[in-house]
C-alpha positions as CSV (number, residue, x, y, z in Angstrom):
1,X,-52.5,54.7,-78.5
2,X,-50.8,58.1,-79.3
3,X,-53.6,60.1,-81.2
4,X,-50.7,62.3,-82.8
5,X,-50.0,58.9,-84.5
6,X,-53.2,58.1,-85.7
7,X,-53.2,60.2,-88.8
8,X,-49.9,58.8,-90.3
9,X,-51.3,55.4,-89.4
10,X,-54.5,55.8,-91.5
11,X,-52.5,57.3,-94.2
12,X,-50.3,54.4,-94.8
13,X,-53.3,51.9,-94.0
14,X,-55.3,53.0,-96.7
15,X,-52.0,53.5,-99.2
16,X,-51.9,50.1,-98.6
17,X,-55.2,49.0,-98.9
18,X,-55.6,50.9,-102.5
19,X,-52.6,48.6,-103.4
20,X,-54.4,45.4,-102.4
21,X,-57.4,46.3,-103.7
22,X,-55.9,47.0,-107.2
23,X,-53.8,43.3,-107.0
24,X,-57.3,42.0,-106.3
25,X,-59.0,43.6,-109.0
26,X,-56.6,42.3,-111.1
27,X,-56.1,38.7,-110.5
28,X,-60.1,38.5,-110.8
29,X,-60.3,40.1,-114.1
30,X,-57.8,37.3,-115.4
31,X,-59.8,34.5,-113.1
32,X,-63.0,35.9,-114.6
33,X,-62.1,35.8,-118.1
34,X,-59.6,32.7,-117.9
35,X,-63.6,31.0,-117.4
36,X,-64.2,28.4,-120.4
37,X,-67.1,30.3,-122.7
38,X,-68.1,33.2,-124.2
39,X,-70.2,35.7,-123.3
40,X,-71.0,37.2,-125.8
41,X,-72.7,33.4,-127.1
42,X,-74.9,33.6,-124.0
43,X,-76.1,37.4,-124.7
44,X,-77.1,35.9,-128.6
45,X,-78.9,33.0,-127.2
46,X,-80.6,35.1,-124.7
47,X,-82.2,37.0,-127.8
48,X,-82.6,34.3,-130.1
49,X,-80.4,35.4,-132.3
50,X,-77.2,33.4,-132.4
51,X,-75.4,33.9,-135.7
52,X,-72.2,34.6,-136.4
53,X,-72.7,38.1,-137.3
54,X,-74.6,38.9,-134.8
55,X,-72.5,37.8,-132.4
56,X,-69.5,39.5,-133.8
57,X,-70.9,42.6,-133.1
58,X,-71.7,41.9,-129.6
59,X,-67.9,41.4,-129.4
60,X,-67.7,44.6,-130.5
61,X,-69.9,46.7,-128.4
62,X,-68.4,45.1,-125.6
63,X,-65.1,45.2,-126.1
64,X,-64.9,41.5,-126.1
65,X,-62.8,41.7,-129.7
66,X,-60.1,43.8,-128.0
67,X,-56.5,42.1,-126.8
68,X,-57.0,41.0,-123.2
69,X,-54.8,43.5,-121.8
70,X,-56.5,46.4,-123.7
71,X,-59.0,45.6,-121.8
72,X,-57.9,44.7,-118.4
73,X,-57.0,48.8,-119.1
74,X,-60.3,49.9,-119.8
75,X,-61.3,48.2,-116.9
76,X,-59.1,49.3,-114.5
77,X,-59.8,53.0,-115.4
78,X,-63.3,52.4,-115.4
79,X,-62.7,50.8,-111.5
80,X,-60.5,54.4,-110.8
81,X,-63.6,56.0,-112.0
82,X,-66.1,53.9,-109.8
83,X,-67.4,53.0,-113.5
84,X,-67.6,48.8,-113.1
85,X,-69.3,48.5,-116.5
86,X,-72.8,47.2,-118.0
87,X,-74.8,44.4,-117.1
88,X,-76.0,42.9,-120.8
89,X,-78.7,40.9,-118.8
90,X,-80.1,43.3,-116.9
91,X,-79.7,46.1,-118.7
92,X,-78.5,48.6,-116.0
93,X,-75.1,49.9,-115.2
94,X,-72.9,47.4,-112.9
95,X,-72.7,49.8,-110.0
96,X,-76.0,51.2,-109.8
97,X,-77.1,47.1,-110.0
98,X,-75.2,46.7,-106.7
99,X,-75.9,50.1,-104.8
100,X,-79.3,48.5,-105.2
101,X,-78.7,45.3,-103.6
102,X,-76.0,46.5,-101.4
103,X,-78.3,47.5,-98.1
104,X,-79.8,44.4,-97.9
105,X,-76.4,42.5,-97.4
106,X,-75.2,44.9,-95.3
107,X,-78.3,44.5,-93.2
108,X,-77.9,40.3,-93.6
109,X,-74.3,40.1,-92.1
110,X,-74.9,43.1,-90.0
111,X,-77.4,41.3,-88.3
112,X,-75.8,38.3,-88.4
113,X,-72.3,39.7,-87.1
114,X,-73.6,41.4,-84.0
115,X,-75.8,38.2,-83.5
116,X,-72.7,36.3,-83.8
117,X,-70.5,38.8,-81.4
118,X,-72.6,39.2,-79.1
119,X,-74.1,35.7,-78.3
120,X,-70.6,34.4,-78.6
121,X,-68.7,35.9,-76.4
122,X,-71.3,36.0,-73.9
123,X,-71.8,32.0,-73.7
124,X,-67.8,32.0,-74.0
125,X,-67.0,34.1,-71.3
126,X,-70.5,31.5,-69.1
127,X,-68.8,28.7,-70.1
128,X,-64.8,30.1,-68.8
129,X,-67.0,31.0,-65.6
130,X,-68.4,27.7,-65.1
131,X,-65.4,25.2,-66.0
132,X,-66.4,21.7,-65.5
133,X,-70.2,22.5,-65.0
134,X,-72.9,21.5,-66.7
135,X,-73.4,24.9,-68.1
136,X,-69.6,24.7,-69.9
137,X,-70.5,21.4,-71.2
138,X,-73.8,22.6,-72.5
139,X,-72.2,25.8,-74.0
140,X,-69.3,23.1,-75.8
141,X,-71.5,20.7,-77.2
142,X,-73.4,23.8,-78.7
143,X,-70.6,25.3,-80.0
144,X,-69.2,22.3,-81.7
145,X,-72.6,21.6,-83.7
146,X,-73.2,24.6,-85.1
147,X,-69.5,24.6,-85.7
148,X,-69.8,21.0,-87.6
149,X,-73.4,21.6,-89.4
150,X,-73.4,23.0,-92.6
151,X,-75.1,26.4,-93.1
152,X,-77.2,25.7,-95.8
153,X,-78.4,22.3,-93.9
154,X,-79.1,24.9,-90.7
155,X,-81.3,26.9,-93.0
156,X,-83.0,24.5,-94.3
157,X,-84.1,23.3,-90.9
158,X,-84.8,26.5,-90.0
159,X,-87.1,26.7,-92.8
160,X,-88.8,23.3,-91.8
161,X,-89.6,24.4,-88.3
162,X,-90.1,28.1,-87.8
163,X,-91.8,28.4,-91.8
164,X,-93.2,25.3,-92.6
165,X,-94.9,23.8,-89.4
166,X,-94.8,26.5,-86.8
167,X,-95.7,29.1,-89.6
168,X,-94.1,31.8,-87.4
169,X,-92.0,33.0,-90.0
170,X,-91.7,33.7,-93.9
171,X,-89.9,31.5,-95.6
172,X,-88.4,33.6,-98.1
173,X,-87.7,37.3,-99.5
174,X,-86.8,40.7,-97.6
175,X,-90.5,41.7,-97.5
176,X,-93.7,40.7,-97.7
177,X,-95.0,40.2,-101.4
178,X,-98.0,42.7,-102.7
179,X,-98.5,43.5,-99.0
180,X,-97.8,47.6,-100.3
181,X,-96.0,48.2,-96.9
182,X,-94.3,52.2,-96.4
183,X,-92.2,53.9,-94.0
184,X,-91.7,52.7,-90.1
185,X,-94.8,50.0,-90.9
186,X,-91.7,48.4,-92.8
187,X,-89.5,47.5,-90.0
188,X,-91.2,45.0,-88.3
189,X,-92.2,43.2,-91.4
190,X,-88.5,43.2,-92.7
191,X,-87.1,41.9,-89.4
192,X,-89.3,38.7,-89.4
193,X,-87.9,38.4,-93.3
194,X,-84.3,38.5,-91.5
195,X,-84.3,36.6,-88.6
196,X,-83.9,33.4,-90.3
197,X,-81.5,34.3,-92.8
198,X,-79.6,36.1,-89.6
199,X,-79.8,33.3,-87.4
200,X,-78.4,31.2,-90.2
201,X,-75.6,33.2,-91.0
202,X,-74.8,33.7,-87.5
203,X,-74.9,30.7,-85.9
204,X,-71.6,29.1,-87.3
205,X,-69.9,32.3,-86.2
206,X,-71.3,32.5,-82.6
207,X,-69.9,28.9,-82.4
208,X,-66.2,29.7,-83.7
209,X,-66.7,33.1,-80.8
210,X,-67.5,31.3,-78.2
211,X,-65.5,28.5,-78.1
212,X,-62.2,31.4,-78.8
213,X,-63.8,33.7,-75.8
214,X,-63.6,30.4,-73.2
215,X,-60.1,29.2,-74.7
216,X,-59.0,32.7,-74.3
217,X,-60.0,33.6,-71.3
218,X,-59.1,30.4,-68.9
219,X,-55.8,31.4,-70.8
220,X,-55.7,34.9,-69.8
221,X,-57.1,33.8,-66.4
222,X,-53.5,32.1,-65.4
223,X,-52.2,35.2,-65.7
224,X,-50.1,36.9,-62.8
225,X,-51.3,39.8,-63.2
226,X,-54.8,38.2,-62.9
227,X,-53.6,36.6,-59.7
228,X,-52.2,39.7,-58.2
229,X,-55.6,41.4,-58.6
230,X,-57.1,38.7,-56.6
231,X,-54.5,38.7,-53.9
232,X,-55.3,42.4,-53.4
233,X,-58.6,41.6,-52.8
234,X,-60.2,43.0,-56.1
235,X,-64.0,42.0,-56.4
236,X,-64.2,39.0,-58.6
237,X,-66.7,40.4,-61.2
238,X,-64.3,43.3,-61.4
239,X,-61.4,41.2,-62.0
240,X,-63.2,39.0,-64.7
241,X,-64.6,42.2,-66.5
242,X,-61.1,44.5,-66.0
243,X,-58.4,41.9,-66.5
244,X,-59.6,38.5,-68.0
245,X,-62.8,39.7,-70.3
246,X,-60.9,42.7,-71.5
247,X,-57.4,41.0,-72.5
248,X,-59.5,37.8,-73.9
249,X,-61.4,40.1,-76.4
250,X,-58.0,41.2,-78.3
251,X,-58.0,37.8,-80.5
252,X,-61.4,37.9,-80.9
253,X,-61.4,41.4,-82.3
254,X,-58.9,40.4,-84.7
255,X,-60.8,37.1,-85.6
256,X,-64.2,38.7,-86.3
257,X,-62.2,41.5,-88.3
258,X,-61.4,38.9,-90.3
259,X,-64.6,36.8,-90.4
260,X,-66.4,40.2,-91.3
261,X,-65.6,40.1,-94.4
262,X,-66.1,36.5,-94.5
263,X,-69.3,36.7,-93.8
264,X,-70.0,38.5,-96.9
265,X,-68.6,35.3,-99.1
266,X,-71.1,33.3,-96.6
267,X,-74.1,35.5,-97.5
268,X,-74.3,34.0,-101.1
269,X,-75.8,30.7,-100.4
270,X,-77.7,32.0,-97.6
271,X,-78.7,34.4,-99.5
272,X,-80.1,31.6,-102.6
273,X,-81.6,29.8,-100.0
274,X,-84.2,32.7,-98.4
275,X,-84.1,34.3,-101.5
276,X,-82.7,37.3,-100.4
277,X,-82.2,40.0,-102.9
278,X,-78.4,41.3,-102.1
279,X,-75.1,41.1,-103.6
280,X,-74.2,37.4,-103.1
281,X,-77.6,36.6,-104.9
282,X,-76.7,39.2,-107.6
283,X,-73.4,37.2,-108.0
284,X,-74.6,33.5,-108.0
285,X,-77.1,34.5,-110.7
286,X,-74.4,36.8,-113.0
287,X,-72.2,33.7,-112.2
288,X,-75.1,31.6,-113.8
289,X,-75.7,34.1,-117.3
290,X,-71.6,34.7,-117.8
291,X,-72.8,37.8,-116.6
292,X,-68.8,38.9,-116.0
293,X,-69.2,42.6,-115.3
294,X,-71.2,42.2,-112.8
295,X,-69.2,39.0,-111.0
296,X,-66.1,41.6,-111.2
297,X,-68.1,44.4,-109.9
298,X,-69.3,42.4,-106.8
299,X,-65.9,41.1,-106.4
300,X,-64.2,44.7,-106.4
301,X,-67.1,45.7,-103.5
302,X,-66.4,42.8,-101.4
303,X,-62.6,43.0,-101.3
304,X,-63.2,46.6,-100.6
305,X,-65.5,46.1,-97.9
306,X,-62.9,43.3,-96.6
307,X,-60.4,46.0,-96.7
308,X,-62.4,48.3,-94.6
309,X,-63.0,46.1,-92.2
310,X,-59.7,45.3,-91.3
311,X,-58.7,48.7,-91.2
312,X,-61.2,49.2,-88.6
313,X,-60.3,46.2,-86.2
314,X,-56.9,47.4,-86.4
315,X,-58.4,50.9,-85.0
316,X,-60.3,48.9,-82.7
317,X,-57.0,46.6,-81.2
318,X,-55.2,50.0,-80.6
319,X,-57.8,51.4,-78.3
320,X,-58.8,48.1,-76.4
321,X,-54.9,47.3,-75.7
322,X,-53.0,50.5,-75.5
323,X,-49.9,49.0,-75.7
324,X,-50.2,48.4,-79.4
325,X,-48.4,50.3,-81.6
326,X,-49.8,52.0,-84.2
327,X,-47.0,53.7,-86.1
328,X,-45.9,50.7,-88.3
C-alpha cells in the first residue's frame, strides 16, 4: 500500500460512509414509526393519566402532532447535531442514555471478538496442520456445535454449570451488587461478570473462524508458490507462518470486519440474558415502552460503529496484502 494514497482513500471512505449512515438513519426513522401504536398512549398510561387531553398535549411536546416528514427533519438535524432526542421513560437525553451504556458493550463484544479471533484461527490453522487426525476431527466437530447451538441455549447452560452448580461465577450484572468496589479492585470483579457473557457471545464466532482459517488455508496451501517455498528448502513453520497463515487470514479479516459489527446486533439477547447493562439491553427495553428515541438513537450508534469497522478492515486488508489497492 502506497501511503501517499492513504489520505485520498480515507477521504472518500468516510464521504461514503456519512452517506450510508444518513440512508440508514432514514429508513429506521420510517421503520420505527411505520410500528402499529402510539407513543404518546404509552407515556399517559405510564402516569396514569390517559385522557384525551392529556394525551394531546403529549403529542405536542413531542412533536408527535407534526406531519411525518417535518419531523423526519427535525430529526435529522438533531442527528447532524449529535442531538438523538429525549427519552420520555427515563427522563434523560437519548445520547447521554447511551454514552452511559456504551462501555459496557464495547467491553462485551470486545471481549467476545478477540476471544472469537484469536481461539479461532488458532484451532483453524491446528486443524489445517493436522488433516485427517484426530485433532482436525476434534476441532470440526467443535466447530459445527457451537456453530448449530443457539446462543441463548449456550448461555443458558453456561449459567447452569459455571453459576448454578459450580458457583464459580455470577450469574448476572457487570458488577457485583452493594459490594461498594472502586478503582483497580474493580477489574477482577468485572471480568468474572464478563466471562460468561464473553464466552457466550464468542463461541458461535470462534466456530464460523475456525472452520474459514482450516478451509482457507489447505486452500492456500495448494498453492505454487507454497510449493516453491518448499522445494527451496524453506523451514516448514516458516512456510506455514510466511505463505499459508498469512494469505489465509485475508478472508478472515474481511469476515470478522463484517461480523464486528454483527456482534453488536448479537449482544442484545446476550445481553437480556446476564443482565448486562449496555446498549442492546437499553434497546430491547425502549423496544418494550415504544420508547422510539431511544431505539433510533441506538440504531444510529450501531450503524455508525458498523461503518467504522469496516473502514478499519479495509485499512487492515491493505497492509496484510500489499497488493491491494487502495485508491478506489
Amino acid at each position: 500500500m502506497d501511503p501517499s494514497l492513504l489520505p485520498g482513500f480515507l477521504l472518500r471512505r468516510v464521504a461514503k460512509a456519512a452517506i450510508v449512515v444518513l440512508a440508514i438513519v432514514v429508513c429506521n426513522f420510517f421503520l420505527i414509526h411505520a410500528a402499529p401504536g402510539d407513543p404518546a398512549s404509552v407515556i399517559a398510561g405510564q402516569s396514569g393519566a390517559a385522557d384525551e387531553r392529556f394525551i394531546a398535549q403529549l403529542r405536542e411536546q413531542f412533536g408527535l402532532d407534526r406531519p411525518l416528514l417535518v419531523q423526519l427533519w427535525i430529526y435529522v438535524k438533531g442527528v447532524l447535531t449529535l442531538d438523538l432526542g429525549f427519552s420520555h421513560r427515563q427522563q434523560v437525553g437519548v445520547a447521554t442514555l447511551i454514552l452511559e451504556r456504551l462501555p459496557a458493550t464495547l467491553l462485551l463484544t470486545g471481549a467476545a471478538f478477540l476471544f472469537a479471533v484469536g481461539l479461532g484461527v488458532t484451532l483453524g490453522a491446528l486443524a489445517a496442520g493436522r488433516v485427517g487426525r484426530w485433532a482436525d476431527s476434534l476441532i470440526t466437530v467443535l466447530a459445527l456445535t457451537f456453530y448449530a447451538t443457539p446462543i441463548f441455549w449456550v448461555g443458558l447452560m453456561l449459567v447452569l454449570v459455571f453459576s448454578v452448580w459450580l458457583e464459580w461465577l455470577p450469574s448476572f450484572g457487570m458488577m457485583t451488587v452493594g459490594a461498594d468496589i472502586t478503582g483497580l479492585a474493580r477489574v477482577p470483579d468485572v471480568a468474572k461478570h464478563l466471562l460468561l457473557p464473553a464466552l457466550t457471545l464468542g463461541l458461535f464466532y470462534m466456530a464460523v473462524y475456525a472452520r474459514l482459517t482450516r478451509a482457507t488455508m489447505l486452500e492456500v496451501a495448494d498453492q505454487d508458490f507454497v510449493k516453491t517455498a518448499r522445494a527451496k528448502g524453506v523451514p516448514e513453520g516458516q512456510v506455514v507462518r510466511k505463505h499459508v497463515l498469512r494469505n489465509a487470514l485475508l478472508p478472515v479479516i474481511t469476515f470478522a470486519g463484517i461480523q464486528a459489527g454483527q456482534l453488536i446486533g448479537g449482544s442484545i439477547l446476550v445481553e437480556t440474558v446476564f443482565a448486562w447493562p449496555g446498549i442492546g439491553r437499553l434497546a430491547f427495553e425502549a423496544l418494550l415502552a415504544r420508547d422510539y428515541p431511544v431505539l433510533m438513537g441506538v440504531f444510529f450508534v450501531t450503524s455508525v460503529m458498523v461503518v467504522v469497522f469496516n473502514l478499519v478492515t479495509d485499512l487492515l486488508y491493505a497492509v496484510i496484502d500489499p497488493r491491494v489497492e487502495v485508491s478506489g
